[in-house]
N, C-alpha and C positions, 0 to 999 in steps of 0.2 A: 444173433449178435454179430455172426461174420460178416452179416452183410450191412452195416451201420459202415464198416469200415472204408468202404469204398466212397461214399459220397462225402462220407465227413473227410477223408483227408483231399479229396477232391474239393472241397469248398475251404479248407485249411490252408491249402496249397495256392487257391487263388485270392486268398485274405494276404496271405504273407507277400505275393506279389504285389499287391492294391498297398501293401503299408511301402511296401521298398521305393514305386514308384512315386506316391505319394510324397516320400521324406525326398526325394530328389526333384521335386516338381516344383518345391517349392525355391521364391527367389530369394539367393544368399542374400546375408547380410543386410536384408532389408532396412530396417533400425538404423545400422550402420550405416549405411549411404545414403536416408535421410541425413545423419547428421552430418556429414561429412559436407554434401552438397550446403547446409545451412550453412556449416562454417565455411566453405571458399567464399560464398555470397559475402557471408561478414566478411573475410578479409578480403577481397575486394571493395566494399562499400565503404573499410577503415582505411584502406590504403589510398584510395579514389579523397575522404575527407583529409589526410595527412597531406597528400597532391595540395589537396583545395587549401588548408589552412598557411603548408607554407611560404603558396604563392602569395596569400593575402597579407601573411606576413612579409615577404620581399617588396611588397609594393606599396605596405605602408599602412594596411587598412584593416591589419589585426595587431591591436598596440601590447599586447601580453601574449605570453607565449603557454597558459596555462593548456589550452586546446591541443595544442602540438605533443604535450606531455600526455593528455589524455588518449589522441588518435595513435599516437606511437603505440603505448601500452596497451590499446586494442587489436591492434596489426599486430603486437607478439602474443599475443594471448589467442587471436583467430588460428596465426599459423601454430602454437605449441599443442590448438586442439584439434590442429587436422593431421598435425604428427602423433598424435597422441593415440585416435582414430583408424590411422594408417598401421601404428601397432596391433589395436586391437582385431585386425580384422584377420579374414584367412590366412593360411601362410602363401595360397595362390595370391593374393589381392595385397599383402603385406610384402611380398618380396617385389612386385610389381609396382606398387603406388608409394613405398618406404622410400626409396633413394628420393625421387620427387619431393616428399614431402621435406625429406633433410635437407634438402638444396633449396627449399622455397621459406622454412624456419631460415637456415644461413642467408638469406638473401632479406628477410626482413629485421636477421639482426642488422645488418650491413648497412640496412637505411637507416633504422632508428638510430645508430651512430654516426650515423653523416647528419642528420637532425639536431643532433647535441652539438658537433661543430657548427651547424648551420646558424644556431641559436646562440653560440658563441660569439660567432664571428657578424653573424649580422648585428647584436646588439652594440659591439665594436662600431661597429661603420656607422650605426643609427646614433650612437652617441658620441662620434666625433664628428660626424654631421652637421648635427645640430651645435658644436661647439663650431665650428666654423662659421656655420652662418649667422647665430649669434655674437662672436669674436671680432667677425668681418663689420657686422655693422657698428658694434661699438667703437671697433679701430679706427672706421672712416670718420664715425664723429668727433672723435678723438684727435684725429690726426686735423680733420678742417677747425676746428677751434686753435689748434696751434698751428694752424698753415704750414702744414707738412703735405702738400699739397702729392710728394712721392709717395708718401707711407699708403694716403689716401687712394692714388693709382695703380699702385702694387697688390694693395688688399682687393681692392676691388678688380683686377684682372684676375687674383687670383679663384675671387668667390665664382667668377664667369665661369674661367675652367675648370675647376671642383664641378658644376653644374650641368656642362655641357658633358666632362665624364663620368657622370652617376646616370646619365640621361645613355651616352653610346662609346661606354668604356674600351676606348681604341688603345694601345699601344703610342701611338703619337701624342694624343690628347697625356698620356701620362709622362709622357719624357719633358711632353711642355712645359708639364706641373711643377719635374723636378728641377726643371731648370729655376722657371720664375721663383720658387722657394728657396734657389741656393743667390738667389742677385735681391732678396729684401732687403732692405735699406737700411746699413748700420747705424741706428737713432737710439740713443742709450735709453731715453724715456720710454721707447718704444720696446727695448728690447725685448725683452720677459716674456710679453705680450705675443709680440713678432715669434719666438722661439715654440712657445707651446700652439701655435697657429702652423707654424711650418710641421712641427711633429705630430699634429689631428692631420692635417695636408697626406702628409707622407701614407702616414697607417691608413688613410682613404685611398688610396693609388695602390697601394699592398693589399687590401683587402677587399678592394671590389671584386679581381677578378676573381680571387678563391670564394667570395660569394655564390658568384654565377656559376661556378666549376660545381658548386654544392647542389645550386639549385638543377644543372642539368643531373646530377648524380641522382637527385633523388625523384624527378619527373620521369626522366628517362631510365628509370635503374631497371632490373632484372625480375623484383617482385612480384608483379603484375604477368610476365610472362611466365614464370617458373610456374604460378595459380594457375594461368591459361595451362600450362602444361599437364600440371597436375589433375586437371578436370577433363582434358582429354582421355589420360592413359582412367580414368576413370570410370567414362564413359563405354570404350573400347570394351574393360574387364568386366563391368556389368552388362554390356549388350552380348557380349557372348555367353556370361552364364544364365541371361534372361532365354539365350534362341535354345542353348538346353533343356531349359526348363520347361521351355513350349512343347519340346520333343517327350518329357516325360511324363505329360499331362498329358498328348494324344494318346498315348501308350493307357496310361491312367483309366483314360475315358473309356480306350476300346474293353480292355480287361473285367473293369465293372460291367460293360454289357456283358460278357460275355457269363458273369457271377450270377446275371440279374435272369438268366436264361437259364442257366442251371436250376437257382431256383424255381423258375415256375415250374419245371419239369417235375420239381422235388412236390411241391405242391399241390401238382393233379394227380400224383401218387398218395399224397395225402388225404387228400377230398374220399378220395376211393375207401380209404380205408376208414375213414373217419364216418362212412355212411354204412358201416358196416358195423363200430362201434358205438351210434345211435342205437341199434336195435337193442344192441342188447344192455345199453342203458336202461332203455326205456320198464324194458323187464326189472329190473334192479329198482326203477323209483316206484312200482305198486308195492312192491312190498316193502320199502322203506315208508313210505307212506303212511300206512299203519303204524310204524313205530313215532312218527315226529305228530302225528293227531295226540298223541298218549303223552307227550312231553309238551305238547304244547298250554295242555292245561294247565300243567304244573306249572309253566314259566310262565304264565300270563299273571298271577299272582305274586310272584313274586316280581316282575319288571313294575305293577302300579306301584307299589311301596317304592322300589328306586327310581321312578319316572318323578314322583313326589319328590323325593330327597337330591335328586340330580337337577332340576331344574330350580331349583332354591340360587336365588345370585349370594346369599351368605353359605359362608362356612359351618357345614352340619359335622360335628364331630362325638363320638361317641369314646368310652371310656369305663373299663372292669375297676375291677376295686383295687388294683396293684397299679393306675395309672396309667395300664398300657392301652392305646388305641384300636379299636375293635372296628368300628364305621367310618368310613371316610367318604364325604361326596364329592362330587367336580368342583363346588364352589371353594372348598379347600385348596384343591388338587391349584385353584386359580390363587388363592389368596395367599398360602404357602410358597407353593411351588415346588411340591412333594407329589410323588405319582402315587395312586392307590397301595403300589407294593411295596413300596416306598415307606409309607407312614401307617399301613397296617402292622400291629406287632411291637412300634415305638414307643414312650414314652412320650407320654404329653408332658409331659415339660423341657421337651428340647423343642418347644413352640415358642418358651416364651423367652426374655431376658434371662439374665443372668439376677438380676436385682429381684426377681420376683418369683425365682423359683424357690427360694428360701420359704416363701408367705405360701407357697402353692403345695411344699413337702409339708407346712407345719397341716395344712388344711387337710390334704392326706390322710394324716396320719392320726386326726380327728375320727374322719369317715370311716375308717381300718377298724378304728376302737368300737365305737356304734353302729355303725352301719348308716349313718342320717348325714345327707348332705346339707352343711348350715347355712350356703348360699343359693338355696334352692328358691325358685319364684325371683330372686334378685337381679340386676345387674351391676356387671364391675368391669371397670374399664383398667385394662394392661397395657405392657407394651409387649409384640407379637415380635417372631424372628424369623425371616422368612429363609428358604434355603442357600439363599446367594450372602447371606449375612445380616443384607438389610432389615434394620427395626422399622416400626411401622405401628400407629397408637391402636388399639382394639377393645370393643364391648362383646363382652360375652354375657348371653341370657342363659341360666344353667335350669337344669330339671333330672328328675332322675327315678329311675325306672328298676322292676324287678323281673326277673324269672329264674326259673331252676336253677340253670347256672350261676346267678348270686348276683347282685346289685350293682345296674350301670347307672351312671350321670350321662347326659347328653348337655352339648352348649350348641346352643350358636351362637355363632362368630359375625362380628358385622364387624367391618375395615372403616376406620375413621378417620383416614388419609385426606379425603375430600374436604370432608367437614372441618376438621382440624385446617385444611389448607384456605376456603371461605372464610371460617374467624382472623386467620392471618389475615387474608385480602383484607377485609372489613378494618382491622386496627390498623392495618398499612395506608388506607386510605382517609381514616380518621387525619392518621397521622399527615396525610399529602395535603388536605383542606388547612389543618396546621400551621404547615408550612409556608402554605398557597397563602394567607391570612397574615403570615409573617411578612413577608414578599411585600403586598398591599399595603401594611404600616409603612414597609420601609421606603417604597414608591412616594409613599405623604412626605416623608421627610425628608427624602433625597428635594421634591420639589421644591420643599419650604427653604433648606439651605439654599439652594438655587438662586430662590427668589430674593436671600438674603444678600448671598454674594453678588449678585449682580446690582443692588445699587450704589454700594462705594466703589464697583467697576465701573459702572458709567457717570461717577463722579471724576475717578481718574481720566476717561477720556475725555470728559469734556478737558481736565485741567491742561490736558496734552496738549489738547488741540489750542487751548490759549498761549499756553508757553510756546508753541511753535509760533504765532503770531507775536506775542510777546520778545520774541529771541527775532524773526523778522525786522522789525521795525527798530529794535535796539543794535542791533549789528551794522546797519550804517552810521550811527552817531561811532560806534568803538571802533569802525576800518576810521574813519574819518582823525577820530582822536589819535588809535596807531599811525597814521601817517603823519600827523604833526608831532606825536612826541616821541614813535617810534615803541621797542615791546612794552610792554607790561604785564604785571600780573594779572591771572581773574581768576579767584577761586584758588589760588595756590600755584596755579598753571600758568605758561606763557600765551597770553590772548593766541599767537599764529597756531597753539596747539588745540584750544579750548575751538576756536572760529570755526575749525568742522568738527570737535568730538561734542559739544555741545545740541546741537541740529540731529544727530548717530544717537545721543542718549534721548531726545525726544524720542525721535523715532520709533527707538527700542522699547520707550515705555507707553508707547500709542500700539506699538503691534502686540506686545505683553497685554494689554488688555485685552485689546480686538479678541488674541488668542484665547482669554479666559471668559469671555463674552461669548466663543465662539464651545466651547468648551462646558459652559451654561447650559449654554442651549439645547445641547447634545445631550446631557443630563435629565432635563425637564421632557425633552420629548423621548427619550428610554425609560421615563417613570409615567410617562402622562398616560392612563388605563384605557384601553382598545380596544372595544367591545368586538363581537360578531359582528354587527352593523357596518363597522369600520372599516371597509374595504376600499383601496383605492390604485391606481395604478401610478408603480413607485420604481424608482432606479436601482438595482441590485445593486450597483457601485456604490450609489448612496450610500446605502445603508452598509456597508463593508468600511466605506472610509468613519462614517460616527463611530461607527464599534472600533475603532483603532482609534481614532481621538479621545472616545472615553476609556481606552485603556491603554493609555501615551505610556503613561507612571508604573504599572507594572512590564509592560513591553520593557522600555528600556532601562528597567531593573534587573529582567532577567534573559534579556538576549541582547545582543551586540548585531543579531542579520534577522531582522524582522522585512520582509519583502510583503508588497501589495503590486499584483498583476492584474489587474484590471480591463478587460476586453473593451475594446472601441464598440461602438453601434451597438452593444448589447441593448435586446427587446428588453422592455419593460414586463414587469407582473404585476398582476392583481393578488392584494390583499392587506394583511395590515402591519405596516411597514416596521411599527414596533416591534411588534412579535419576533419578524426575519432578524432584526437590526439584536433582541435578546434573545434568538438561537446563534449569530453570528458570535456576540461578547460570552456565550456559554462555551461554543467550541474554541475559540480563541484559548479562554481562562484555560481549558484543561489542557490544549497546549501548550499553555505555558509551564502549567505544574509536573507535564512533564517531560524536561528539559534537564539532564541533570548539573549543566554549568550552562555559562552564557554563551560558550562558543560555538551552540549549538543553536541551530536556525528555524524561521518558523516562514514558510509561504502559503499566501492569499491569495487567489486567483478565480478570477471568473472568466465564465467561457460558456458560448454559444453553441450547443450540440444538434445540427441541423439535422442528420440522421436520425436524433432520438425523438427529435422538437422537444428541446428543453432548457433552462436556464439552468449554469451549473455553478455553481460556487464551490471550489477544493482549496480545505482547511490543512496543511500538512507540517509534520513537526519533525524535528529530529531529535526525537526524546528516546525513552527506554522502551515504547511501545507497550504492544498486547500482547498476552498469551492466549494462544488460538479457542482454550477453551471460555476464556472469558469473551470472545467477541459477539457471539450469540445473544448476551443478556447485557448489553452497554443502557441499553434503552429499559430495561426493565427495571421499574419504580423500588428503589431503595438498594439498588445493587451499587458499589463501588467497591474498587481497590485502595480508596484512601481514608478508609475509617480512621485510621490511626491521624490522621490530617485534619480533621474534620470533615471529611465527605459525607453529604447526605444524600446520595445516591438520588438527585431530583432531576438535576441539570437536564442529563442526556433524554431523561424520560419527559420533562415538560418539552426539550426542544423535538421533539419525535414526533408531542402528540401535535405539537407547534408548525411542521413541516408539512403532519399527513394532513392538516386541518386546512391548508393552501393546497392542498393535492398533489405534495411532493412525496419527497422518499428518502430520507434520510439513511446510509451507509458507512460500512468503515470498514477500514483495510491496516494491517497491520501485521508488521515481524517483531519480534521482541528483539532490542540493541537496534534496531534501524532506523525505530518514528511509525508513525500513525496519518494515516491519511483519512478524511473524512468530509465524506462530498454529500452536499445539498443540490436536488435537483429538482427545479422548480416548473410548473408549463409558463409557456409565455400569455400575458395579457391579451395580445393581439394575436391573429391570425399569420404568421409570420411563414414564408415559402420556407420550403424544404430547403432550398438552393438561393442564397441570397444572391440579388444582381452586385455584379462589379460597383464600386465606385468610382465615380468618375471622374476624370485624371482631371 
């Protein structure tokens, strides 16, 4: 035994070495300085869009300033999670990269507050501006109608200068400004006028420069370099604990060889001795031998009988006369989920429900009195309990058997989960034909209104179209009559008001038709039935805009930002255009229902995925969404969340089979409180390159 001790602590002693250098070989912070490295990116690429947004705002070509509130609030949220970061990490890498990170937060607060003035003070300038140059021209007309021919040369010197200093805001240019607006021309008519022109004047000369003071503040500000800073000393503190860690992995490496040499050594000591305890194995199995021929007889009769009962796929159970379980095979062990030792010993009637152990003690206790089982030869269907809780429907065939020790019943068990699941299919799909059946009525009658409404619509447009000619040809006799007798009435109205609101109400009620003509049409071809045959190559757009004109009326029932984004050049597909156009108005609909006010929005958009080769149509809402476990079964025929609504759980499942039947693939994405996004992706008709060419200019 003394001599174990030397190799084991010898092989102890170089494990404990192999862990030490191992926990030191590895690179800190890993995790950490991915993310860290993510966030300066992001704050730089927010800080770089802040740059970009607010130049476009200075120059005119970004007219709201909602972006600038968005880039801001990203640049503090990039820098609070690289300080954030910079806490969690060592106290080596925390005491080094911490001050950085609080001087590169202060530095992004410092911009997003010069942003807030900038946005202040440029919308000042942009809307005294435009009061000037609007001001300036009506003053000059103003002024040349009353031959004020000074007011007219005052104003108009002044719009020059205004012009030339928003264009190279000098110091002189502005002293000129103040001058020409203290020598306008005292014209009492004019005054008012003159006075709030000179005070837009002024505030433009005041606020251009602190404009530009803003803009160099926040182009040129400290942010960007403080990042720059902060990724150096970064960099720095991981390359040094990376050249470490190289050092404790050579170490590492060499150690293991030298473990991996120990052992063979240990090993050809081993062999040695190991052919030394073959010998006298071998003595050991003749005379074992002899004893396992003697046992083998016996177990060979006794494995057929369990070879029989273990390979049974039903549940073989057996049962004394007190209920408790004696036999138990695999196929139980499977249909329970009880181990042999488990459910030997137990009552059988912690198999079944609760509802039927009542019928199962009265039966009992039947068999106790006589000895005869009275459901013998029978079957009877239960419900089972398996170990997890789970119920589950069950036939049991019972029989029952004697010997010395006193009278068992045997069942087997057959699992009716399947079957029971097949009748469902079978009625659920009764029920889909149903439906399907329902659908085809109402396609008849959607058509027949259709057909109705559209001929007193194309009565009205003819009629339009006459009254426009009718209102033509009458309208020079009534100028003609106005001008010898001067106004009159027509209609209640002053003819000069009636002369163009007349011509407006045709109009109105020629495009009111066209629209409900056009609106028709959309109807009769969403009901018109579309065989397999019916394939043909159609515009995704298309069919995206019908499904939003036939669902104009609940759209803008219940949303106020319904968007369609529709891709230029998008390829065509093959197939049949109804179909797409009634999975398009299915996803819509359920977008809509779930939306829980109107000031929630709903976008359409299609898109060309040249990577995938696909046509993509995304359906997205800002509703109440999905919960994660219901997303798996959207498609699955009669599943819905909105029984209580009327939901017939069909929509998503005809539009599925609707998709895959074109060789798409219908998806969905979904947080619960954020919206539901739901993409159609279609191949394209033609053979469409991977890489589209440019278009040309």
């Amino acid at each position: 035994m003394s001599a174990l001790w030397k190799p084991v602590s010898i092989i102890a002693g170089l494990l404990l070495l192999l862990t030490y250098l191992l926990s030191q070989s590895r690179s800190p912070d890993l995790a950490l300085r991915t993310r860290m490295n993510e966030a300066l990116d992001a704050f730089e690429l927010h800080d770089t869009a802040l740059d970009r947004d607010v130049l476009l705002v200075r120059a005119g070509l970004l007219t709201y300033y909602d972006s600038l509130a968005v880039a801001s609030r990203d640049v503090r949220r990039a820098a609070t999670d690289l300080q954030r970061g910079s806490r969690a990490a060592s106290a080596e890498a925390a005491r080094l990269l911490g001050p950085r990170a609080d001087a590169l937060i202060e530095a992004a607060r410092q911009k997003t507050t010069v942003v807030e003035y900038f946005k202040s003070d440029n919308a000042l300038l942009r809307n005294s501006l435009a009061y000037v140059v609007q001001a300036a021209q009506a003053l000059r007309a103003k002024a040349t109608v009353a031959e004020e021919q000074s007011v007219a040369a005052e104003v108009g010197a002044l719009a020059t200068l205004l012009l030339r200093f928003i264009q190279r805001p000098e110091p002189e240019l502005g002293a000129a400004i103040e001058t020409l607006l203290g020598r306008l021309p005292d014209i009492p008519s004019f005054q008012p006028d003159l006075r709030t022109l000179a005070a837009h004047g002024r505030l433009i000369v005041q606020v251009l420069p602190r404009v530009d003071t803003e803009l160099r503040q926040l182009t040129q500000g400290p942010a960007i370099v403080q990042a720059r800073s902060l990724r150096d000393a970064m960099l720095r503190h991981y390359g040094r604990a990376e050249a470490r860690a190289q050092i404790f992995r050579i170490l590492l490496y060499a150690v293991a060889v030298l473990l991996l040499g120990y052992l063979g050594y240990l090993f050809a000591r081993l062999q040695g001795n190991a052919r030394v305890l073959r010998r006298v194995n071998e003595d050991l199995r003749l005379e074992m031998a002899e004893h396992q021929r003697a046992e083998t007889a016996l177990r060979i009769s006794e494995e057929r009988l369990r070879a029989i009962t273990e390979s049974a796929r039903e549940a073989i159970v057996s049962v004394d006369g007190a209920g408790t379980v004696v036999s138990w095979n695999a196929g139980a062990t499977t249909m329970f989920g009880y181990a042999p030792d488990e459910a030997l010993g137990a009552p059988f009637a912690g198999l079944l429900t609760a509802r039927h152990r009542e019928e199962y003690a009265r039966r009992l206790a039947e068999w106790s009195t006589d000895g005869e089982c009275r459901l013998t030869g029978t079957v009877v269907e239960l419900d089972g309990l398996r170990q997890d809780g789970g119920e589950f429907p069950l036939e049991v065939s019972l029989s029952n058997w004697r010997t010395a020790q006193g009278t068992f019943v045997t069942g087997i068990i057959r699992d009716l989960t399947e079957r029971k699941r097949l009748e469902e299919k079978a009625r659920q799909q009764e029920l889909q034909l149903i439906q399907a059946s329902k659908m085809t009525a109402l396609g008849t009658l959607v058509s027949g209104v259709a057909h109705e409404i559209n001929n007193p619509n194309q009565l009205i447009l003819l009629n339009a179209r006459l009254l426009a000619d009718v209102w033509g040809d009458a309208a020079a006799i009534l100028d003609d009559q106005a001008r010898e007798q001067g106004g009159f009435l027509l209609g209640g109205l002053p003819y000069q008001e009636m002369q163009t609101t007349v011509p407006a109400l045709i109009d109105d009620m020629r495009d009111g038709a066209l629209r409900i003509e056009a609106i028709v049409g959309d109807l009769k071809d969403f009901a018109r039935p579309g065989g397999q045959g019916a394939r043909t190559e159609f515009s995704l757009n298309d069919a995206a805009r019908r499904a939003a004109r036939l669902l104009a009326h609940p759209i803008n029932k219940k949303t106020t930002r319904f968007q369609l984004d529709l891709a230029d050049e998008l390829p065509p597909v093959k197939g049949n255009p109804q179909q797409i156009e009634q999975v398009i108005v299915n996803l819509v609909s359920n977008a809509l229902e779930a939306l829980p006010d109107a000031s929630r929005g709903i976008f359409v958009s299609t898109r060309w995925r040249a990577e995938e080769r696909c046509v993509v149509l995304n359906v997205r809402d800002e509703g109440t969404g999905i919960a994660q476990e219901h997303l798996a079964r959207l498609c699955d025929p009669f599943f819905t969340t909105k029984s209580g609504s009327g939901g017939t759980g069909l929509g998503l499942a005809i539009s599925s089979e609707l998709v895959r039947a074109h060789g798409g693939q219908l998806t969905f994405e979904s947080e619960p409180g954020r919206g539901t996004l739901a993409r159609v992706a279609l191949p394209p008709a033609v053979d469409v390159p991977s890489v589209r060419p440019p278009a040309p200019e």
